[in-house]
C-alpha positions as CSV (number, residue, x, y, z in Angstrom):
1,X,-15.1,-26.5,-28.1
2,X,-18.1,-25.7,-26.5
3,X,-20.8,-26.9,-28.6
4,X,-19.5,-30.1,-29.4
5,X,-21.1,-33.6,-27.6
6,X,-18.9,-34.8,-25.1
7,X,-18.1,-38.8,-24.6
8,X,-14.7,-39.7,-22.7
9,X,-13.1,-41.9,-24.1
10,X,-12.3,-45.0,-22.1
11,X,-15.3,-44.4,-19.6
12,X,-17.2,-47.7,-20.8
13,X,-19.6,-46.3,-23.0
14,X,-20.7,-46.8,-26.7
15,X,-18.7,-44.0,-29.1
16,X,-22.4,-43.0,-30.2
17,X,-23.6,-42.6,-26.7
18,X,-22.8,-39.1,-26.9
19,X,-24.1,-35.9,-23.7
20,X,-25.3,-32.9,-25.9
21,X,-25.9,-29.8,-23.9
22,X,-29.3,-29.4,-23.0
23,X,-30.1,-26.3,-25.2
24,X,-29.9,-29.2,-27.9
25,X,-32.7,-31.0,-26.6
26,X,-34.7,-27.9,-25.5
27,X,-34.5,-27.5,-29.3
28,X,-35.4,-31.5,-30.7
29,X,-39.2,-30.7,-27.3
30,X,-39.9,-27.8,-29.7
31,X,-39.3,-28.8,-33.2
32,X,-39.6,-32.1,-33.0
33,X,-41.9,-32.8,-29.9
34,X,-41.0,-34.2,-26.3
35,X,-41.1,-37.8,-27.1
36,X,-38.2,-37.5,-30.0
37,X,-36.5,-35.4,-26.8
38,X,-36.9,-38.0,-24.6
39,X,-35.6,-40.7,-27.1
40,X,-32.8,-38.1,-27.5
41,X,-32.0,-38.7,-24.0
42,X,-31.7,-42.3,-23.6
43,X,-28.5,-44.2,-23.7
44,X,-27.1,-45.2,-26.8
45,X,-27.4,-48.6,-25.7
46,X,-31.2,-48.4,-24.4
47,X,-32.1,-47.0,-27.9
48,X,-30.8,-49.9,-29.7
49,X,-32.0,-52.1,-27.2
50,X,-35.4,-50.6,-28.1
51,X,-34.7,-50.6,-31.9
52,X,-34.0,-54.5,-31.5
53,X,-37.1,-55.0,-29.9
54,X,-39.6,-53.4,-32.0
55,X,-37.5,-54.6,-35.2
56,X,-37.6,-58.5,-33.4
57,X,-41.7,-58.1,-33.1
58,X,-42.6,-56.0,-35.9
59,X,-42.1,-56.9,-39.8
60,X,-39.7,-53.7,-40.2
61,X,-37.1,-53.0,-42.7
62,X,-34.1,-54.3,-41.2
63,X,-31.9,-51.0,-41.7
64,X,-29.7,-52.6,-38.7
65,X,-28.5,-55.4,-40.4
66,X,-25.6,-55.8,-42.4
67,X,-26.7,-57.9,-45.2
68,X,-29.0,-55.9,-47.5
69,X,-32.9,-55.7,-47.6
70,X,-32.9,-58.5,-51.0
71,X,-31.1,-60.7,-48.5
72,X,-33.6,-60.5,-46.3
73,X,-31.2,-59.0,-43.7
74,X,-29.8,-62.4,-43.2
75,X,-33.1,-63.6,-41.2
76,X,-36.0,-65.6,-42.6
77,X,-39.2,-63.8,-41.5
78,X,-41.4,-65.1,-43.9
């Protein structure tokens, strides 16, 4: 199908770390501004990279973790 995201499997690459055509990204630079395109863009793996970081420095809820936001997300940041 035409319109779906395309990832090979076996290539090497994160199942999330998806190639959208670039109409779909034309569309996130006008609704959403350039900068969510941009982030768009990026490898599935730079964006959690990126995530890690600012969730590392930053007291942010810690919606990657597994344990749940009363456990503190398993880290003690107090």
């Amino acid at each position: 199908m035409v319109n779906e995201p395309s990832n090979s499997a076996g290539d090497g690459r994160h199942p999330l770390d998806r190639t959208y055509p670039e109409r779909y990204y034309e569309i996130l630079a006008r609704d959403l501004g350039e900068e969510k395109a941009q982030w768009a863009r990026l490898p599935y793996a730079e964006r959690m990279r990126e995530l890690a970081w600012y969730h590392a420095h930053f007291n942010t809820p810690d919606d990657l973790s597994p344990w749940p936001a009363e456990l503190d997300g398993g880290l003690d940041r107090g």
